[in-house]
N, C-alpha and C positions, 0 to 999 in steps of 0.2 A: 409543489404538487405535480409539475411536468414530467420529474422522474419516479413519481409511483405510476400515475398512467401510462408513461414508457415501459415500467417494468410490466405490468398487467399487458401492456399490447404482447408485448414479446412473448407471453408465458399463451398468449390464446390464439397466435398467430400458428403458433406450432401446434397447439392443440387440435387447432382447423386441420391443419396438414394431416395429420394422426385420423380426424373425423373423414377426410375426404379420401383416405385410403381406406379407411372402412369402409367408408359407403358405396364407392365402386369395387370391391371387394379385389385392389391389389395384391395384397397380403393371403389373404385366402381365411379360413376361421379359426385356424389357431393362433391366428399373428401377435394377437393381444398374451394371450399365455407364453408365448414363444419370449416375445419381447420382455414380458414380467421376471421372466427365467434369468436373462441374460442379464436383465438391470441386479437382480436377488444375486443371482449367482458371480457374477465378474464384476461388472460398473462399480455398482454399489461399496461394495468393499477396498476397490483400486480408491474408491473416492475418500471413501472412511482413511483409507492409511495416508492419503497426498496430503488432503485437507489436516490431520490432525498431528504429522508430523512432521508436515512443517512449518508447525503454530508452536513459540515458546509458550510453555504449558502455564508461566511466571504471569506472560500478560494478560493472559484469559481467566486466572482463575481468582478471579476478583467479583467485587460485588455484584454486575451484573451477570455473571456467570450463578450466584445463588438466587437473585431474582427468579432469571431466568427457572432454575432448578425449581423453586419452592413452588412459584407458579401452576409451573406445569406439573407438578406431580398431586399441588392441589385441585386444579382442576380434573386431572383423571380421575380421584378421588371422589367429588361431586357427582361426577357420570354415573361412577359403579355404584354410588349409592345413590343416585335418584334410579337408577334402570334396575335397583332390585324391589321397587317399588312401583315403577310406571313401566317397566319395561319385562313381564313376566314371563316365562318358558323360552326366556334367552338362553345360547350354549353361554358356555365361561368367553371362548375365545371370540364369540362373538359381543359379547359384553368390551372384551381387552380392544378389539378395533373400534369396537365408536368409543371408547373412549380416549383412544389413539387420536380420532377423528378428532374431538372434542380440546385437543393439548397439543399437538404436534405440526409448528409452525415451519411454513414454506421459507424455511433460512437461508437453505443452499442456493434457491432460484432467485427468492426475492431479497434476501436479506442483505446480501453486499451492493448490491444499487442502491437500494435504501436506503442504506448504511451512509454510504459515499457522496448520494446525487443529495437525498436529503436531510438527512443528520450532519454529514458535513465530514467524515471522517468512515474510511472503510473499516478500518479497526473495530470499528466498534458495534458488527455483526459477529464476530469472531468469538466471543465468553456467550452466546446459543446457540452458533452452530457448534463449538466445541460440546455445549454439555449435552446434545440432542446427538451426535454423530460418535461422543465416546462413553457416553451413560443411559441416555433415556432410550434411544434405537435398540442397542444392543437388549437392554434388559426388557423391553417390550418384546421382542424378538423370541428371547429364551421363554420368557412366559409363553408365548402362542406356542413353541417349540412343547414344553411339557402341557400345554392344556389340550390342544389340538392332540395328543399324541395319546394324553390320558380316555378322552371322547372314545380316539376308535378303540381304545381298547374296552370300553363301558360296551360297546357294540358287540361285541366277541363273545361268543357261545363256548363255556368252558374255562377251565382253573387257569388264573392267570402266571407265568411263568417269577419266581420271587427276584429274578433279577432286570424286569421289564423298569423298573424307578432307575438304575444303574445306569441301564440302556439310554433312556430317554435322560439322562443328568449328562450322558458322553455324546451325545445326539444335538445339546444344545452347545455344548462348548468347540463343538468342530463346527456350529454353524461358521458361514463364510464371512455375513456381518461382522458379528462378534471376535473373530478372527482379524480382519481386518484392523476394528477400531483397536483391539490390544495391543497389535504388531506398531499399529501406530504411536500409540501413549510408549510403546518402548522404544522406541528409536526415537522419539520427543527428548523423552528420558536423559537418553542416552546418547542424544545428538548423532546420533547414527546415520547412514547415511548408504543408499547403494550405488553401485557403479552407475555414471553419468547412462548408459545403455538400460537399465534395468529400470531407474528412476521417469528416464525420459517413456517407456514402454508403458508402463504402470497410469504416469500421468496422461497418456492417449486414451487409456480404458475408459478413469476417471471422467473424462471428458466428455464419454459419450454418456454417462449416467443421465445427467438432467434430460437433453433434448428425448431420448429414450422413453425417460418417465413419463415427459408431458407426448410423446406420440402414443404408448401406450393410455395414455388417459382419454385421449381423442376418441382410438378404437373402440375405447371402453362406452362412447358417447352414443356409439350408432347403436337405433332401435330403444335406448333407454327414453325414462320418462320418468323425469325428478321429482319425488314427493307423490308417486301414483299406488295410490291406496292398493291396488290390489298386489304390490309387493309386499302389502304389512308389517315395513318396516318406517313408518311415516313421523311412529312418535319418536323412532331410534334419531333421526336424521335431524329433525327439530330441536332436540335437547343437543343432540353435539352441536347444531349450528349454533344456536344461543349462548351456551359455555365458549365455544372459540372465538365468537365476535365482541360477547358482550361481558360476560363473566371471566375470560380468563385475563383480559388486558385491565380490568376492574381490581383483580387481585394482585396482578403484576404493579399500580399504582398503590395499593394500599400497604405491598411487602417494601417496594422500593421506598416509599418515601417517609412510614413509620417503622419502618424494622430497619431497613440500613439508613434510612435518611437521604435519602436520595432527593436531587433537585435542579431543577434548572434543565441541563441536555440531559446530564445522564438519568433524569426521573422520566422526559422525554424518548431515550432511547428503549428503555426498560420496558415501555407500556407500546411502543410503536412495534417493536419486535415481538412482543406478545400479543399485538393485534395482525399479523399475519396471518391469512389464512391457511388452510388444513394444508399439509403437505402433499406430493401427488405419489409420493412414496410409502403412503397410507395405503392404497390402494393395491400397489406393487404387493404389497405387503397380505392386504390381504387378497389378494388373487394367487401366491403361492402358497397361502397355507387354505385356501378354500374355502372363507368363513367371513362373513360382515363385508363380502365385497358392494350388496346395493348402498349399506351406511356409505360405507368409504366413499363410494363415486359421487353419492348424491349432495355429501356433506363436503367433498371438495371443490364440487363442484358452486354451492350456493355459497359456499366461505366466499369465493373467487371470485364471484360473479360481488359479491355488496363488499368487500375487502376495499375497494376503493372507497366508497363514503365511511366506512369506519373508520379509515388511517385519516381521511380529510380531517374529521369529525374530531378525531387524537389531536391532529397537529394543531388543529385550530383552541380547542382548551386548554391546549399545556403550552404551547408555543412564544 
């Protein structure tokens, strides 16, 4: 357990950093957006191609890799359909971020310490960060990509243009994500490889994603106020807390161990890696398409904060 709370120190320590340049206004007020740009626009993607190309696609794509997958995409599933029932006069894309919130575990940050310090084996974050950084990101992505896109156009006074669907289908495939993780699945592929100059370049962007993420999360801290009613978004933030603490590592054990038959570490790594909290690239995420940012911040933030007794809570009934 000394390397989950190692891992958790390190992810808030930075986060401080992020909050105390807020709070004395280093950065200035667009720091947080400026920042979200750079992680959406370069990091992020440099990370998508390092990370997943150069991952044999052979070792990852095994049964914890559909775990992982079924999980998480039953989990978003529960959100969208509890939040069209308790969560009413929601947008779409604000619906698609909590329930982002609600499935999209911190693998990049937390998963390979985890992995290593307490599963026993780095390997074996590698089949959810693959399927979260070359399936599930992307395709969250492209949905906010045409829902946000369809919105402003419901806003618009007047006949809409018949190739506006066209637009917004070539608007999601040039995202930089989605680019990213393809570029990457093909030179996997394809054992590709760029010049030691180009590779080594690419992996510095990489690099700066996470610390990035969690400084932008910090910023994102100053002046907020988690779970404060007069946001109105109280019950959004609750249902994703409860889905990603308690319900999605619940389904991750019931897919691992009666649908693949999973046991012992790897029914262990299955439900430990689905009890991660929210990602801080949720957030990211939603501060560039401008929609579900209080979910995001307040659901990564309270994931984060009880994340340590739920992985305790994991290690100690399966262990």
């Amino acid at each position: 357990m000394a390397a989950v709370l190692s891992g958790f120190t390190v992810v808030w320590l930075i986060i401080g950093v992020g909050y105390a340049l807020g709070r004395f206004g280093v950065f200035g007020t667009e720091a947080r957006v400026v920042l979200s740009r750079v992680v959406f626009f370069v990091a992020s993607p440099c990370l998508l191609f390092i990370t997943i190309s150069d991952s044999p696609i052979a070792d990852v794509l095994g049964d914890q890799f559909f775990v992982a997958g079924i999980s998480a995409f039953t989990a978003l599933g529960l959100f969208l359909l509890a939040g069209k029932f308790l969560l009413r006069g929601r947008r779409f894309s604000e619906l698609v971020v909590g329930s982002q919130s609600a499935s999209q575990v911190n693998a990049a940050n937390l998963g390979f310490p985890i992995a290593a310090y307490v599963l026993g084996d780095l390997a074996l974050a590698a089949p959810v960060i693959m399927f979260q950084l070359a399936i599930y990101m992307p395709v969250l992505v492209a949905t906010l990509d045409l829902s946000t896109a369809r919105e402003k156009e419901l806003k618009r006074v007047g006949p809409q243009s018949k190739w506006m669907l066209v637009r917004r289908i070539l608007q999601t495939f040039v995202n930089p994500v989605i680019i990213g993780a393809a570029l990457g699945l093909v030179f996997s592929w394809q054992s590709w490889h760029f010049p030691e100059p180009v590779h080594e370049a690419i992996e510095l962007l990489s690099g700066a994603a996470i610390p990035l993420l969690l400084l932008s999360f910090g910023l994102s801290l100053v002046g907020s106020h988690p779970l404060d009613k007069a946001a109105g978004r109280r019950r959004d933030v609750l249902l994703a807390s409860v889905i990603k603490l308690i319900v999605h590592p619940c389904l991750a054990f019931v897919i691992g161990a009666f649908l693949f038959g999973l046991d012992g570490l790897m029914l262990l790594t299955a439900v430990v890696m689905a009890s991660l909290p929210t990602a801080q690239n949720v957030l990211v995420t939603a501060v560039r398409y401008q929609t579900g940012e209080t979910v995001a911040r307040d659901t990564v933030l309270i994931t984060t904060v009880l994340g340590i007794p739920s992985m305790i809570v994991v290690a100690w009934l399966l262990a």
